[in-house]
C-alpha positions as CSV (number, residue, x, y, z in Angstrom):
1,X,99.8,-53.2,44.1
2,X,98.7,-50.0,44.3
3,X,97.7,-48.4,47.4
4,X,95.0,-45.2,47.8
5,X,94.0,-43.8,50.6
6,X,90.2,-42.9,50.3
7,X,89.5,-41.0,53.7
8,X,87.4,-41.9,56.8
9,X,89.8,-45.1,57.5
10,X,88.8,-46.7,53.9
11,X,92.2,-47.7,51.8
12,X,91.6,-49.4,48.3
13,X,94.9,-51.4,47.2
14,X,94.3,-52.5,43.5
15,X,96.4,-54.9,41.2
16,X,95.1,-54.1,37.7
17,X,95.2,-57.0,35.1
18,X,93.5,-58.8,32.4
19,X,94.9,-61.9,32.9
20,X,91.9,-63.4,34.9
21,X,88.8,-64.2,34.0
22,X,87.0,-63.0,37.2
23,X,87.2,-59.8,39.6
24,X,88.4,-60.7,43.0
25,X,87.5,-58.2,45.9
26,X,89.0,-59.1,49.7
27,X,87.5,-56.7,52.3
28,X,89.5,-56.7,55.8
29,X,88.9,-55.7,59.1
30,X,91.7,-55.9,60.7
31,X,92.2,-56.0,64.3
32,X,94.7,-56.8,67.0
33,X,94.8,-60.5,68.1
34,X,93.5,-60.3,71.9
35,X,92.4,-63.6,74.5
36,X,89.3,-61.1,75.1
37,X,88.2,-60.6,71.5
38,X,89.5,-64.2,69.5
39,X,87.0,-65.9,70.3
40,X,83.9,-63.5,70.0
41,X,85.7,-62.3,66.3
42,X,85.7,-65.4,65.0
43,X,82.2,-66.0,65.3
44,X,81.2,-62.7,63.3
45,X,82.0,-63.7,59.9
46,X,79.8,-66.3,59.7
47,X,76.8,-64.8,61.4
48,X,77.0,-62.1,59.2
49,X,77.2,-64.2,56.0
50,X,74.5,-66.2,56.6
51,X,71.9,-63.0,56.1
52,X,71.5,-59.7,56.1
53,X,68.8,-56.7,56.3
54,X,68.1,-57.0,52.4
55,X,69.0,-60.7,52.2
56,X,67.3,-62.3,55.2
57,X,68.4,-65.8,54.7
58,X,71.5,-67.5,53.2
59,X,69.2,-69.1,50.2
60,X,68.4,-65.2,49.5
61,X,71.9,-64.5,49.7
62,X,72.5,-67.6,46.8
63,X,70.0,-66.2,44.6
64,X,71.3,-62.5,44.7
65,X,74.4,-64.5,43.9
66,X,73.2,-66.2,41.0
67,X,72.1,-63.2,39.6
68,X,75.4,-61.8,39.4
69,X,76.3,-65.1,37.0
70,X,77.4,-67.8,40.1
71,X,79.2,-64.6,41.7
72,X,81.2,-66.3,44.9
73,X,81.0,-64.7,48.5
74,X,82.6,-66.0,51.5
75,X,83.7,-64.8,54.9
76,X,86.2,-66.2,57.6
77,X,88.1,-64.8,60.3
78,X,92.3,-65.1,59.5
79,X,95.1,-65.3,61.9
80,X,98.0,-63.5,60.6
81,X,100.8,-63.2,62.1
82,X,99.5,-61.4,65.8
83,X,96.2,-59.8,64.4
84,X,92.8,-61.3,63.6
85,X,91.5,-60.3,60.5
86,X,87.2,-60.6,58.9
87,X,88.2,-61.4,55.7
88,X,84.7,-61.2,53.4
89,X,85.5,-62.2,50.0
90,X,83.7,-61.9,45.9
91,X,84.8,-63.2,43.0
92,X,82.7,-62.2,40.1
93,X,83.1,-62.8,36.3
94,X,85.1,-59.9,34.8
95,X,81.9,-58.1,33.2
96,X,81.5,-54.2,34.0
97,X,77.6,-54.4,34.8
98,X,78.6,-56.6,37.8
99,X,81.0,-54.8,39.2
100,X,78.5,-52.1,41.1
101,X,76.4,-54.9,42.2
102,X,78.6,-57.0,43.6
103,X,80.3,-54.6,45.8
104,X,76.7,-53.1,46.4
105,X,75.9,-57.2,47.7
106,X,79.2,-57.1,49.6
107,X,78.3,-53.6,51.7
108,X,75.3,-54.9,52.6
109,X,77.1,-58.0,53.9
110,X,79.1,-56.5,56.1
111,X,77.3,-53.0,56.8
112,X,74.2,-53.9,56.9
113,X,73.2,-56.9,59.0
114,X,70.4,-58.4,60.1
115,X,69.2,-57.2,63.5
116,X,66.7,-57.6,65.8
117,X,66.0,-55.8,69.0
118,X,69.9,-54.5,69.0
119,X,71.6,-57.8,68.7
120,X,71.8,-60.9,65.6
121,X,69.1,-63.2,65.0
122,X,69.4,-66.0,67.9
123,X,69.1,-68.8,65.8
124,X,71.8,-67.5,63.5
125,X,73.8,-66.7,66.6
126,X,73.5,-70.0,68.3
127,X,74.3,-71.9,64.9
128,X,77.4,-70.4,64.2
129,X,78.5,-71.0,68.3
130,X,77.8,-74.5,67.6
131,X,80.0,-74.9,64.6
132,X,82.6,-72.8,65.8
133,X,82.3,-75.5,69.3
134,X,82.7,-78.4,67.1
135,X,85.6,-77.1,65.2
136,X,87.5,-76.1,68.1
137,X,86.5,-80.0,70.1
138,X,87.6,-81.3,66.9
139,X,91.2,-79.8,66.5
140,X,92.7,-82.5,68.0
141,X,90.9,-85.2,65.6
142,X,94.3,-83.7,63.3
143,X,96.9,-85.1,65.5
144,X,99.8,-83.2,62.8
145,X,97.9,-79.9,62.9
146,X,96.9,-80.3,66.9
147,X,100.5,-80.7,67.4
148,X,101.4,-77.5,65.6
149,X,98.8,-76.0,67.6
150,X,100.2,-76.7,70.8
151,X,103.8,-76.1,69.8
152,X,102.9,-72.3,69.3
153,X,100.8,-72.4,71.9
154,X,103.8,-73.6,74.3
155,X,106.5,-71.6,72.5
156,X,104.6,-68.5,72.6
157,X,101.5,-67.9,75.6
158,X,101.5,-70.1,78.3
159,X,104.2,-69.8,81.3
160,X,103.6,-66.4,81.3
161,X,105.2,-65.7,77.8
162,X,102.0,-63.9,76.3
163,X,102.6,-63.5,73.0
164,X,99.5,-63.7,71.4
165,X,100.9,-65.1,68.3
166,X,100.3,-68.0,70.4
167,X,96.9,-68.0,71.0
168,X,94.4,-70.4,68.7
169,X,93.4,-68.3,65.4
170,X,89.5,-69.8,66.3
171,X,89.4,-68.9,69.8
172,X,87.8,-71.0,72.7
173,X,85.2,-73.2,73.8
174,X,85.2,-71.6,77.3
175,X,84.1,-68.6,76.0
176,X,81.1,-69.6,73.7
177,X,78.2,-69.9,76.5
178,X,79.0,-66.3,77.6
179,X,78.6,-65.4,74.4
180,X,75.1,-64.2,73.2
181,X,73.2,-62.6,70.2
182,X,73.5,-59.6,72.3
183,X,76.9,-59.1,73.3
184,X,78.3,-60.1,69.9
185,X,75.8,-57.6,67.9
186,X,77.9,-55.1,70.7
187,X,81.1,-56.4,69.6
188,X,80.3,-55.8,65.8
189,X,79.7,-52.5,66.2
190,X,82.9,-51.6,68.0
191,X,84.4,-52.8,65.2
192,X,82.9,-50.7,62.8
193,X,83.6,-47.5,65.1
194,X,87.1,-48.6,65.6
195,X,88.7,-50.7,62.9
196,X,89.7,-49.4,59.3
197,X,88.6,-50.8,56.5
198,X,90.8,-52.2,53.7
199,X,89.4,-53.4,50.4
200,X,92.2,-55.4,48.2
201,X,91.0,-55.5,44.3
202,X,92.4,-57.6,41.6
203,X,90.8,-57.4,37.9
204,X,90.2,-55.2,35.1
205,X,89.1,-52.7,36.5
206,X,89.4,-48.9,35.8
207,X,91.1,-47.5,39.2
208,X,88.6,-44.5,39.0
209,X,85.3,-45.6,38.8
210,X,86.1,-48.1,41.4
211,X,88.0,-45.5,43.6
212,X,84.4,-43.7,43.5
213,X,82.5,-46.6,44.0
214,X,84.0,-47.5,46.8
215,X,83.9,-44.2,48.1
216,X,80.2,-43.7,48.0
217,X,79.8,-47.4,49.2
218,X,82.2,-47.7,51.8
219,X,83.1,-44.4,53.3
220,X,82.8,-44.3,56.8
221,X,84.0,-43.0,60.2
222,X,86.1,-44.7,62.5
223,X,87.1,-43.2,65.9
224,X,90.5,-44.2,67.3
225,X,91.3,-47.0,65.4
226,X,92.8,-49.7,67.2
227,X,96.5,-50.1,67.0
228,X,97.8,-52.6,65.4
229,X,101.0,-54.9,66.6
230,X,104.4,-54.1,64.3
231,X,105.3,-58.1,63.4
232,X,108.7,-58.4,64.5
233,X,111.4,-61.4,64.8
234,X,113.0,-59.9,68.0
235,X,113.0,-62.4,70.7
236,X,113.6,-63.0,74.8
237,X,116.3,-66.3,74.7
238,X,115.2,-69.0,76.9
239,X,116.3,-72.2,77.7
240,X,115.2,-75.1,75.6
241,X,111.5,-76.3,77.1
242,X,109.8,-79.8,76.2
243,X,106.5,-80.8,76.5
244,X,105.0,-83.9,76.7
245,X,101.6,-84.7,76.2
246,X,100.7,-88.5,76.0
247,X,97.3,-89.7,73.6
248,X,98.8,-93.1,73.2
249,X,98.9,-92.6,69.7
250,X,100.4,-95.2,67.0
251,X,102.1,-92.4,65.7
252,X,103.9,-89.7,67.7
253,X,104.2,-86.1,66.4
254,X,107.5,-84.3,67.3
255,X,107.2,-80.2,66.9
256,X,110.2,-77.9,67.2
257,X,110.0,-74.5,67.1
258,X,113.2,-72.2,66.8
259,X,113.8,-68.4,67.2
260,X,115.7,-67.0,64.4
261,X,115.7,-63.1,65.2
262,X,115.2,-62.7,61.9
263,X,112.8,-59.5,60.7
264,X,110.4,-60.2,58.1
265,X,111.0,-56.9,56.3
266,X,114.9,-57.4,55.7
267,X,117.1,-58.9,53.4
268,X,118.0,-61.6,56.0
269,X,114.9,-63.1,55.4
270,X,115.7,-64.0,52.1
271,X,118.5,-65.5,53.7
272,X,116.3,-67.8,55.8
273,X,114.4,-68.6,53.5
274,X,117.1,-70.3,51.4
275,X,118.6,-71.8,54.5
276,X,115.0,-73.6,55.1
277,X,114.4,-74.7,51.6
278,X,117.3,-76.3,52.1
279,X,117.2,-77.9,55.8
280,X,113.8,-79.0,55.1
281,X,111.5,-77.1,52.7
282,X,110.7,-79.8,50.6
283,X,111.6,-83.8,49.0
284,X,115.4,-82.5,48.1
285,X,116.2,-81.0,51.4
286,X,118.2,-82.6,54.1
287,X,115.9,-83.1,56.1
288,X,113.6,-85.6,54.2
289,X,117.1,-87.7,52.5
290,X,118.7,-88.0,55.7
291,X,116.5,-88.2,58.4
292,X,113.1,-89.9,56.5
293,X,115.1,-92.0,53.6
294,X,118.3,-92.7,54.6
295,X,117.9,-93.3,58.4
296,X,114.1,-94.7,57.5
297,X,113.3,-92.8,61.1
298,X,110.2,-90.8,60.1
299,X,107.0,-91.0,58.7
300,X,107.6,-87.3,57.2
301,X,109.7,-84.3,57.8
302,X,109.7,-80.3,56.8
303,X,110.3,-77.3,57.9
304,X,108.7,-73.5,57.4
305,X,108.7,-70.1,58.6
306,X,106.5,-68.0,60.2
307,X,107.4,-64.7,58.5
308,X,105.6,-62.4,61.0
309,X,107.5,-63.7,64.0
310,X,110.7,-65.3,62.6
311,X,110.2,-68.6,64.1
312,X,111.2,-71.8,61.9
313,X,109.4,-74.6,62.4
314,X,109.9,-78.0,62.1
315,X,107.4,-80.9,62.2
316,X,107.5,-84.5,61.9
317,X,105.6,-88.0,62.5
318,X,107.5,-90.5,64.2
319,X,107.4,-93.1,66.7
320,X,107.8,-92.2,70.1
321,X,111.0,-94.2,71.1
322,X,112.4,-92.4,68.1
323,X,112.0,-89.0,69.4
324,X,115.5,-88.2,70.6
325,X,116.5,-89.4,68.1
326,X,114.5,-87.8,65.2
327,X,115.8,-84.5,67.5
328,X,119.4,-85.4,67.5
329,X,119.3,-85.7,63.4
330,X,118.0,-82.7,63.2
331,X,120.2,-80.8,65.5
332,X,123.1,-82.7,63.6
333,X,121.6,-81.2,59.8
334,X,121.3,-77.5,61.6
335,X,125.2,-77.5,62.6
336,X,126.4,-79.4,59.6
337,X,124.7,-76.7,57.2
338,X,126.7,-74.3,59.8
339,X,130.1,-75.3,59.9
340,X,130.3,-77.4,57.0
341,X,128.4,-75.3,54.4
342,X,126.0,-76.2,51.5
343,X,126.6,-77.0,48.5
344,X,126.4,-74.5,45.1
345,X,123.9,-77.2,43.3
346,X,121.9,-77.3,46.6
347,X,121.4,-73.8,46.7
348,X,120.6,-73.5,43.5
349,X,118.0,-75.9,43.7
350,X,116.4,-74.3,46.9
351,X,116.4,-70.9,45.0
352,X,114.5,-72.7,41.7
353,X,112.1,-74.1,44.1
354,X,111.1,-71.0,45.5
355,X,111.1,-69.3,42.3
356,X,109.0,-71.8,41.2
357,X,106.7,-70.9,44.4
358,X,106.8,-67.5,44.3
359,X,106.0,-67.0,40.1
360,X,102.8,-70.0,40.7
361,X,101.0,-67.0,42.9
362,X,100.4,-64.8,40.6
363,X,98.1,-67.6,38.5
364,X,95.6,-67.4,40.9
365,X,93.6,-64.2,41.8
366,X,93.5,-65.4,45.4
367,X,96.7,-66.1,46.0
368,X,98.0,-63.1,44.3
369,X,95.8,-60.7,47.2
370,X,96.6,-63.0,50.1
371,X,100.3,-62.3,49.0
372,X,100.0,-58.6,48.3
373,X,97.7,-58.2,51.4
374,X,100.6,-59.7,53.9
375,X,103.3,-57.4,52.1
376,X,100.9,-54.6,53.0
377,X,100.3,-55.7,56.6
378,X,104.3,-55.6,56.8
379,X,105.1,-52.0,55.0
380,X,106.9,-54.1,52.6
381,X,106.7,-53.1,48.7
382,X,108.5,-55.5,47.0
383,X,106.2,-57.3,44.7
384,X,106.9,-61.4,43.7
385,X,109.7,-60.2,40.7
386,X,111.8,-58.6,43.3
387,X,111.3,-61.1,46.2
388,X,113.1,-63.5,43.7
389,X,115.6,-61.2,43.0
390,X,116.5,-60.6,46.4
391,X,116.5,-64.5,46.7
392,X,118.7,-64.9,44.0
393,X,121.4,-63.0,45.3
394,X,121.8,-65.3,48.5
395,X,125.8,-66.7,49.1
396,X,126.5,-69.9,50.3
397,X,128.2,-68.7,53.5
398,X,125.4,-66.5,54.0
399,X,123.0,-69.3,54.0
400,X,125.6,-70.8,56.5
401,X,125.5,-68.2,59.0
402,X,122.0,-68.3,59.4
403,X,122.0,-72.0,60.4
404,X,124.1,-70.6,63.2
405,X,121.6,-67.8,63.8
406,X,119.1,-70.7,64.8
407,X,117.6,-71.0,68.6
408,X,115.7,-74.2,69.6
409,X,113.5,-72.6,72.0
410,X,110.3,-75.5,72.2
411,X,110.2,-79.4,71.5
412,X,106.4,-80.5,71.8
413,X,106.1,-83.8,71.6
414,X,102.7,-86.0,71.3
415,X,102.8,-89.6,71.6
């Protein structure tokens, strides 16, 4: 991905290929991830999607749409890592006459809303607080994601830890009647005056005309623009806490989260992410054959990372008088990969698994900018050829001694 810095806080980072049939723009605002600001953030997207000063309504919106051939627009607000990104996003069928338009539709989007008497229209405003409300009152209808949810929130913001990497991506319902077509119209256009813009661009495109394009489209000031957080893996240790939150559900949901000190710009992360493919990354991994299969003790079982704060997490559904358990198993598969080691045919199959992962982004437009877009956000420039390389060249003891590396810092468990 190629990065150019366009002036007045506008950067264009283009992928040029043919191999798609569409041209996929993703426009970002990115800004910290703040208690004061989650909430108020995530409401903007959608109010400003659903019409503008040119396209007054979201059926006017559809038709400038199908003009542009069944052109596809969206916008969303997106947690990553600790910032909170407005994410608007067009894919348009890879025919030069569109091009201009669509980003011309897309400026007037997000530049251009529609405003009455300095603040949104009310009826927009108050829709989108009412979806956002039942969103956030339904979390908890998804008792595997709530339990993720309040893992993080545990492991990382309340008692005082305040990392915001902890706080809820959508933001709150205590904050929604304070909120007003007023105060959020104010809160949009601090944004423009203090966040930079980045517009990521996959297609055939030629890198010139849409350089000038987006120039001419785009280009704006931006005074003091916020600071960003640097994502980091670097941790305070803290003794092991556990939660316990009864629903009195038929199924209990068991949520560990572990600091690994990892960075997610460093050749130990490659390293991590072998040693979790093979703890519990997927239906050959430990985890799954001899906690779920062999021991019959879980419903399911798997393990991830969050890159931008080295944590690995580990979830699973099991029954409640199981939960020590379903902990000691694991605890058992973390020191076994440690001091007994892996072997070469399991590493090998972790590394063609996440080959396999890593080569499927790039056959999707959408997946090939959300994957250039986080490299980006972490100054990293290795594109998906050499993240396998660097994967490849992973040891067995290496994978080893970051089992060892592994701190169980929260057990949520929901029952």
């Amino acid at each position: 991905m190629e990065t150019i810095d366009i002036g007045g806080g506008l950067h264009l980072h283009f992928i040029n290929t043919d191999n798609f049939k569409t041209t996929a723009i993703c426009a970002l605002m990115r800004r910290p991830l703040l208690r004061d600001e989650v909430t108020v953030n995530t409401l903007l997207p959608g109010i400003l999607t659903r019409g503008c000063a040119s396209y007054p309504s979201l059926p006017d919106i559809n038709r400038a749409l199908e003009e542009l051939y069944g052109a596809l627009l969206n916008g969303q607000s997106v947690k990553k890592g600790e910032e909170q990104i407005l994410q608007f996003y067009i894919d348009l069928i890879d025919r030069e006459e569109l091009l201009p338009k669509g980003l011309e539709l897309l400026r007037q989007v997000m530049l251009e809303p529609l405003v009455y008497e300095n603040g949104f229209d009310r009826g927009y405003t108050d829709s989108e607080k009412e979806n956002l409300r039942n969103s956030i009152t339904g979390r908890s209808n998804n008792k595997k994601e709530y339990a993720r949810y309040r893992a993080l929130e545990e492991m990382c913001w309340n008692n005082r830890r305040n990392e915001p990497f902890g706080l809820y991506g959508d933001g709150f319902e205590e904050d929604l009647d304070g909120l007003d077509n007023y105060n959020l119209f104010q809160q949009y256009q601090n944004i423009l005056n203090t966040t930079s813009l980045d517009i990521a661009v996959v297609g055939n495109v030629n890198k010139d005309f849409l350089t000038d394009k987006l120039s001419s489209l785009f280009h704006r000031e931006s005074d003091n623009p916020a600071a960003l957080p640097k994502p980091s893996g670097q941790y305070e240790t803290r003794e092991r806490q556990q939660i316990d939150e009864d629903q009195d559900l038929a199924q209990g949901k068991i949520c560990f989260g572990f600091r690994t000190g990892v960075e997610p710009v460093s050749d130990e992360f490659y390293k991590l992410m072998c040693m979790n493919e093979i703890l519990g990354g997927g239906g050959s991994s430990r985890l799954f054959i001899n906690v779920r299969e062999k021991e019959n003790l879980c419903y399911y079982i798997n393990s991830f990372i969050f890159r931008f704060k080295g944590i690995m997490f580990v979830e699973s559904g099991v029954e409640a008088e199981q939960f020590d358990k379903a902990e000691e198993l694991l605890l058992q598969n973390i020191r076994a990969i440690h001091e007994e080691g892996v072997s070469q045919e399991e590493l090998e199959g972790a590394k063609t698994s996440l080959t396999k992962k890593f080569r499927s982004i790039s056959d999707h437009p959408s997946s090939l900018l959300n994957f250039y877009i986080g490299q980006k956000m972490l100054g990293d420039e290795n594109g998906i050829e050499e993240f396998i390389e660097k994967i490849n060249r992973t040891s067995r003891d290496e994978v080893c001694d970051m089992a060892g590396r592994l701190h169980l810092d929260t057990v949520y468990r929901l029952k």
